[in-house]
TIKOLTI-398249 format. One record per residue: z, x, y of N, C-alpha, C, O, CB in turn. Coordinates in pm, whole numbers, plus 50000, padded with zeros to 5 digits. Glycine has a CB too. Example, Ala and Ser with C-alpha at 12.3 -4.5 7.8 and 13.67 -1.06 7.14 Angstrom:
! residues 2
507805131949431507805123049550507805132049670508465142449668509055113149553/507085128549775507145136749894507875129050003508045134150114505725140849940/
END
This chain:
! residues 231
899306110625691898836107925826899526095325878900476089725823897276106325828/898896091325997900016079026021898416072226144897526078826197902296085926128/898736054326149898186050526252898466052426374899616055326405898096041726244/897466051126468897796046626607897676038626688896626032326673897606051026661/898466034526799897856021726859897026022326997897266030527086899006012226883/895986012027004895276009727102895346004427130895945995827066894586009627119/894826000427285894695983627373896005982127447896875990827440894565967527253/896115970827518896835967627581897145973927722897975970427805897565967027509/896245984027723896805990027857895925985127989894985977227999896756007327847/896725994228096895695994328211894015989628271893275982928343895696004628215/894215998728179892366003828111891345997528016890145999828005892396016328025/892335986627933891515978727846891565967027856892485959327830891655980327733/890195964727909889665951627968888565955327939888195967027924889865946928112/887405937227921886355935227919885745927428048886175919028126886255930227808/884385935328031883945923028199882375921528166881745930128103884175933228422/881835909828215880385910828240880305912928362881325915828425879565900028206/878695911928445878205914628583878145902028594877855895728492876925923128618/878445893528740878425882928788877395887528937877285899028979880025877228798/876825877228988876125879129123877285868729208877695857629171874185873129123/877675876429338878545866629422878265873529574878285885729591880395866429369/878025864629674877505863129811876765875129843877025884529918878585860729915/875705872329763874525882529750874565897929671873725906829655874185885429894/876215895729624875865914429567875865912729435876755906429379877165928629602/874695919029362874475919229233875395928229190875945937129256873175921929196/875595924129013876365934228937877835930628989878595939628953875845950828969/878335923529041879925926129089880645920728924880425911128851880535913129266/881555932428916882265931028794883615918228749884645918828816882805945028790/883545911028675884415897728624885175903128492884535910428416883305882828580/886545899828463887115900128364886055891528294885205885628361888515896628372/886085890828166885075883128051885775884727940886095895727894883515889128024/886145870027875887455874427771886315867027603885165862927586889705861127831/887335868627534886075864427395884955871227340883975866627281885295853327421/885305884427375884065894827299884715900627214885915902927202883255906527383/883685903227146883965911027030883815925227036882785929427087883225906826930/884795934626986884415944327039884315953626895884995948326807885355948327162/883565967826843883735971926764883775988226775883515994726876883015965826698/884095992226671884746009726757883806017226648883286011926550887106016126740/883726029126685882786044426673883776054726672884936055726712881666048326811/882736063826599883236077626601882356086226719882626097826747883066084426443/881636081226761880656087626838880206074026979880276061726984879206092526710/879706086327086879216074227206877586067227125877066056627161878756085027414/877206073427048875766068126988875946069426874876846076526830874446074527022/874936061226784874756064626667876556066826589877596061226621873686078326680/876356074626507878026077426428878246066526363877456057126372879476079426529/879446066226277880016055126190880816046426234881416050426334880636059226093/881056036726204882006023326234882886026926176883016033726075881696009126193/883736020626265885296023726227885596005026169885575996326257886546031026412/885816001526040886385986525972887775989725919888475980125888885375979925832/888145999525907889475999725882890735998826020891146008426085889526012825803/891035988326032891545983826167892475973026146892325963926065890435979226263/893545974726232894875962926179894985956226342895155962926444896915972626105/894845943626334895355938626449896385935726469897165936226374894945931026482/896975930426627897995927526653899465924826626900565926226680897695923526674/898755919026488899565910826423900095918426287901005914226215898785897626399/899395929726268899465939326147898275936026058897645945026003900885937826061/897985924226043896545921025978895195929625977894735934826079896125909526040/894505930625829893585941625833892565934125908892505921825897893115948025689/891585942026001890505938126054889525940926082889865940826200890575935726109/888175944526090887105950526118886395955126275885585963526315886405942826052/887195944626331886745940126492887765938126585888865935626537886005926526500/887665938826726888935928826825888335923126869887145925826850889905933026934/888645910926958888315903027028889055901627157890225897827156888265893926961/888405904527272889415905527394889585890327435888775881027434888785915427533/890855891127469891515880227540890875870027602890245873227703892215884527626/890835854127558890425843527645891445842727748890905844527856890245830427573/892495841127758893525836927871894425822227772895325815827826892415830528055/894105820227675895495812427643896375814927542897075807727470895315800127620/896165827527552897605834027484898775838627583899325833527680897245848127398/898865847627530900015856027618899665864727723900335865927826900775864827537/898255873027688897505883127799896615874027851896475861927831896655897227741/895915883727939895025877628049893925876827981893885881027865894805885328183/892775870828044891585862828013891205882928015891395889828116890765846528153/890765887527907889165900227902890455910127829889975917927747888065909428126/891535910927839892495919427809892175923827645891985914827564893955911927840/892125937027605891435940827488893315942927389894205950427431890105958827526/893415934627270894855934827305895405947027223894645955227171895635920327267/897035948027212897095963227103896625960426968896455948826931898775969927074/896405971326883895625973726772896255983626696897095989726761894295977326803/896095987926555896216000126521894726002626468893895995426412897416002426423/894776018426516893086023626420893296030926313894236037326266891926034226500/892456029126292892466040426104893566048426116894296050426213890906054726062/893586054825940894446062425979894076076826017893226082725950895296061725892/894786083926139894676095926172893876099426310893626109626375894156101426062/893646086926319892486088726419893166084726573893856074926605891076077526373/892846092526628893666092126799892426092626917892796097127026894896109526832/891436089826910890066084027016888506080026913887766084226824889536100627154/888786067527016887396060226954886456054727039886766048727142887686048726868/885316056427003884156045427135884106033927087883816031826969882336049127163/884366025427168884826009827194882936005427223882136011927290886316007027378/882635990927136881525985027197881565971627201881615965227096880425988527141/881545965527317881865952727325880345944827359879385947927430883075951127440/880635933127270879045923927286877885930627314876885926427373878985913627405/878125942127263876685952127228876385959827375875285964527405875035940727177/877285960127439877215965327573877435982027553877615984427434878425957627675/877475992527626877726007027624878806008127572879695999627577877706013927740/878846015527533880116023627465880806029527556880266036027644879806034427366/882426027527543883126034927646884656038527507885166032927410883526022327830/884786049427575886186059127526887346057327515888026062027606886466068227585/888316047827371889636046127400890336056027330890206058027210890096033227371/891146062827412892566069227308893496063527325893766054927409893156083027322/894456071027187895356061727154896496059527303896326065227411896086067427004/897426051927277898536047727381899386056027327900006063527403899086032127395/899576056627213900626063827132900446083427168901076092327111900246058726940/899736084527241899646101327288900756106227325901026116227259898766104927408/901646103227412902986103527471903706114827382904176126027407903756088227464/903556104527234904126108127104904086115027003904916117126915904156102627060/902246121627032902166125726921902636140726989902536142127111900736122826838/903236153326887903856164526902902736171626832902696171226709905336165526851/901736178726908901256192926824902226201626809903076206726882900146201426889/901846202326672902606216226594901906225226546901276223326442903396213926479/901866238826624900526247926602901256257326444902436259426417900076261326787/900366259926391900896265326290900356279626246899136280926240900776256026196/901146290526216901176306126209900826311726069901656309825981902636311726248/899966316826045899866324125889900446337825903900036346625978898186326225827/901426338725824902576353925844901596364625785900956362925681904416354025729/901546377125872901176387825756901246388125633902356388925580901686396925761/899996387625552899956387425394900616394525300900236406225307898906389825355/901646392525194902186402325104901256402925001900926392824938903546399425054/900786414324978899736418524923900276423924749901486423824727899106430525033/899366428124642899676437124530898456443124508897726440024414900236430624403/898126453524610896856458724528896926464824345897926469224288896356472324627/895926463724306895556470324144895786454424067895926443024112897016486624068/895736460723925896476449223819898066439323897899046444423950897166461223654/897796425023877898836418923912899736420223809899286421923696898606406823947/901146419423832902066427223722903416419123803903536416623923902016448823720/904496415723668905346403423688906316416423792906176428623789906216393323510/907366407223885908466415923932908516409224044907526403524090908326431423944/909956409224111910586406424228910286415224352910196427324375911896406624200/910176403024425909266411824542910616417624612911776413524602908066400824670/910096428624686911276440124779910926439824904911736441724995911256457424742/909176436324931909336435625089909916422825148910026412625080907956437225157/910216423425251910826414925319910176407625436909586416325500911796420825353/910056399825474909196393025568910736383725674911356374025630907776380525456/911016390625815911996387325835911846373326015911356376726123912806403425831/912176365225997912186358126110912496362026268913206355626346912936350026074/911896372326289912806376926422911876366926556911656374026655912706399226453/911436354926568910336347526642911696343526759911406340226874909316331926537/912666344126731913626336526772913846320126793914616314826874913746341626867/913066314326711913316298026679913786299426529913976308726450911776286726695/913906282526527913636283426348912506280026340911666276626424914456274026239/912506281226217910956277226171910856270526014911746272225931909966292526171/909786263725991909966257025862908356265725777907386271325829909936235425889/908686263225641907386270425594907006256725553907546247425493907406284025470/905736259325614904526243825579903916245625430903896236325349902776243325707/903366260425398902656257825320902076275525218901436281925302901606248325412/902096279825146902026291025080900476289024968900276280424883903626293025002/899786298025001898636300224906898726313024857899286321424927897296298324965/898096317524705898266327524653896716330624611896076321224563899356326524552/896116342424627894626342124634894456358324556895316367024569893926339924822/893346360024486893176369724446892106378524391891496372324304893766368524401/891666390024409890236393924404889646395624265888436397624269890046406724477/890016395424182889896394624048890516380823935891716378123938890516407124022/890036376923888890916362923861891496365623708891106373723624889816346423868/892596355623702893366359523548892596353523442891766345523485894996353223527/892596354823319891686350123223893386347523095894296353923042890046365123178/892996337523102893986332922915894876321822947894716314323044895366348122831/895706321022872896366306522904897006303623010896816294223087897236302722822/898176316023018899076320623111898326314423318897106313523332899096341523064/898756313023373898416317223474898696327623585899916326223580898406310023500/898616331723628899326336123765900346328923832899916318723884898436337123863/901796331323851902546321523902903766329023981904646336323936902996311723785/903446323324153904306333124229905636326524274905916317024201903516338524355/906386328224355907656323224364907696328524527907056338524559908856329624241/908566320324637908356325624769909976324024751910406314424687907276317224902/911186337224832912276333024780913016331924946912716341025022912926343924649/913816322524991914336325925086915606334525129916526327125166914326317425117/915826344825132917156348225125917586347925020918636341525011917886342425189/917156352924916916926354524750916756347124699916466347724580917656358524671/916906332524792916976318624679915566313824693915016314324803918206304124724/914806308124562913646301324603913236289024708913906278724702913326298124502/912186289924799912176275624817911296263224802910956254224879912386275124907/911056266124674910346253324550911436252424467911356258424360908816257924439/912356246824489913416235624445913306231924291913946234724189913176221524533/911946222424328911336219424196910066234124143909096238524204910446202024223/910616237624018909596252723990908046250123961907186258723979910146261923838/907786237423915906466232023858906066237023989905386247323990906166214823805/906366231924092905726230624238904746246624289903716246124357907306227624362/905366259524238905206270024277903706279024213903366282624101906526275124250/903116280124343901606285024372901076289224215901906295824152901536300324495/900106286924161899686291124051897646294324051896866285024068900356278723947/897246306924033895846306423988895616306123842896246313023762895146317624039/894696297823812894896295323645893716305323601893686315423670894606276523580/892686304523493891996313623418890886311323497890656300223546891886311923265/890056322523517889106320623605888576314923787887496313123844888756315123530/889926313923821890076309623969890486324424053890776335824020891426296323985/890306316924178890666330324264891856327424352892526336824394889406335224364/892146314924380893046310924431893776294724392893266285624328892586313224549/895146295324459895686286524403896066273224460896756264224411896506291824364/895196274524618894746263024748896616267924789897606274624759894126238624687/895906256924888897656256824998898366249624913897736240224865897796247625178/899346250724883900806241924844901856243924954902376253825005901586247324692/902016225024977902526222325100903806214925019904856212325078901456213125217/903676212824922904986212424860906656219624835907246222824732904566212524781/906916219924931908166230024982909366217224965909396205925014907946237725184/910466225724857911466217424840912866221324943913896214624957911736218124684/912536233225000913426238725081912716248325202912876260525199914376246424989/911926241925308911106246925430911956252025505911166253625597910326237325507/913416258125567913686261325678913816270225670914396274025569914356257325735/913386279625766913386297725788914136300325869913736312025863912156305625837/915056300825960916356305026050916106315826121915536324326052917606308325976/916326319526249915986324326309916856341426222918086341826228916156316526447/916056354226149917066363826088916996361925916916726371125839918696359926154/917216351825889916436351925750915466357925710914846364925790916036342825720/914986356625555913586367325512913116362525353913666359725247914166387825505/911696363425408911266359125299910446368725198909656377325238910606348725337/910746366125054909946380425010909146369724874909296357524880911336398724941/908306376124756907606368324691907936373424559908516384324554906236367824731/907686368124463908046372824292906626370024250905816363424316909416362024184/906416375324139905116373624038905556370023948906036379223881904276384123998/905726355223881906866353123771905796351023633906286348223524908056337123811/904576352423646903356357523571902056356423538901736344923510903506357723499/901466361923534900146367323507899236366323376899686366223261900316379523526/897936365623409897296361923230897366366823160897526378823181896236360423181/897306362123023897606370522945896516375222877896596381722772898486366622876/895526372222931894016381422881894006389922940894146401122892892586376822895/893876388123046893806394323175894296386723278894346374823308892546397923208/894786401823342896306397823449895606391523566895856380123604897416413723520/894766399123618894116390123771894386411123809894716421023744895686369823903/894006408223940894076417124046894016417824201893316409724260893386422624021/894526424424249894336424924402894986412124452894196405824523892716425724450/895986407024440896736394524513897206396824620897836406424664897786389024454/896726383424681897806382724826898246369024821897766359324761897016385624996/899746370624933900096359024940900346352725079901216359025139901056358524865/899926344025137899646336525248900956329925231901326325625121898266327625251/901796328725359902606320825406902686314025555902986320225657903526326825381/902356299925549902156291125671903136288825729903846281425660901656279725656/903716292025850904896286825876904426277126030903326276526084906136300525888/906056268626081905646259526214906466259726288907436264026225905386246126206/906876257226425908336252926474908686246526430907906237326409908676249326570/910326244226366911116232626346910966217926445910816219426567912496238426359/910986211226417911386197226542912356192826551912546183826632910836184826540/
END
């Protein structure tokens, strides 16, 4: 995951209510509060994992007196936890109000596709896969992530251990890396460990069973392949 930054903008400032030629409530920059952030407008958890300005870890900000560099109430930049891109801001115990990050501009959703499943109904049984799973999306594409899942689970030392190949060649680089259900499991979670992710627009991907338990084989497998746009 990665941080993001807050503050400094437009929008982040602190103020109290001042009374001036009779109108109550008129709003004042107000610098020297403390401010502390949420996951929620009520109630929810505190956010203490927080780096200020300066990169320093911190729990809190404190908006701007006026003898620094920003203006007197100015809430200054920050980074927040990691991963996190909007937070409710509470300053000197006042309401909670809504910051997201500055860094939005930047961040790139990358929606991500689960390909039609290559399946083995019956007993799982070792062999090179023949179907073909072919890129015709017309981008490239990278594979994020491959799970191998199965309705019967293998029993003995051996595990279940599949292989995703690109264009005949594997792409787990490193072989340890490649999807495995061990004795008594049903699946082998996502492995996002890809030593070679790019799918080309015409390429094809097919799967191997490089083996199975040796008590018992497993049954009914499928294999999940995640793929994303390239960037």
């Amino acid at each position: 995951m990665a941080r993001y930054r807050f503050g400094g903008g437009p929008a982040d400032w602190t103020f109290d209510g001042v009374s001036a030629d009779s109108v109550p409530d008129l709003a004042q920059m107000q610098g020297g509060l403390t401010c502390t952030f949420y996951n929620s407008e009520t109630g929810g958890t505190r956010y203490d994992d927080l780096l200020d300005s300066n990169g320093q870890p911190a729990t809190q900000i404190v908006s701007e007196d006026g003898t620094g560099l920003r203006n007197t109430g100015q809430i200054p930049p920050f980074w927040g936890p990691d991963g996190v891109t909007r937070m409710w801001v509470e300053c000197a115990g006042g309401a909670r109000l809504l910051m997201v990050t500055t860094d939005a501009a930047d961040i790139v959703a990358v929606p991500r596709t689960i390909l039609p499943p290559l399946s083995q109904i019956g007993d799982v049984t070792v062999g090179a896969g023949q179907h073909r799973l072919y890129n015709d999306s017309g981008d490239s594409l990278v594979v994020y992530g491959v799970r191998a899942s199965v309705g019967t689970p293998p029993a003995g030392a051996t595990p279940i251990r599949v292989d995703v190949n690109r264009n005949g060649t594997t792409i787990f680089s490193n072989q340890t890396n490649r999807p495995a259900i061990a004795a008594g499991q049903s699946t082998s979670g996502l492995v996002t460990a890809i030593g070679v992710p790019s799918w080309d627009e015409g390429d094809y991907l097919t799967v191997d069973v490089d083996s199975v338990g040796d008590t018992t084989p497993g049954a009914d497998l499928t294999v999940q392949i995640v793929v994303e746009k390239a960037i």
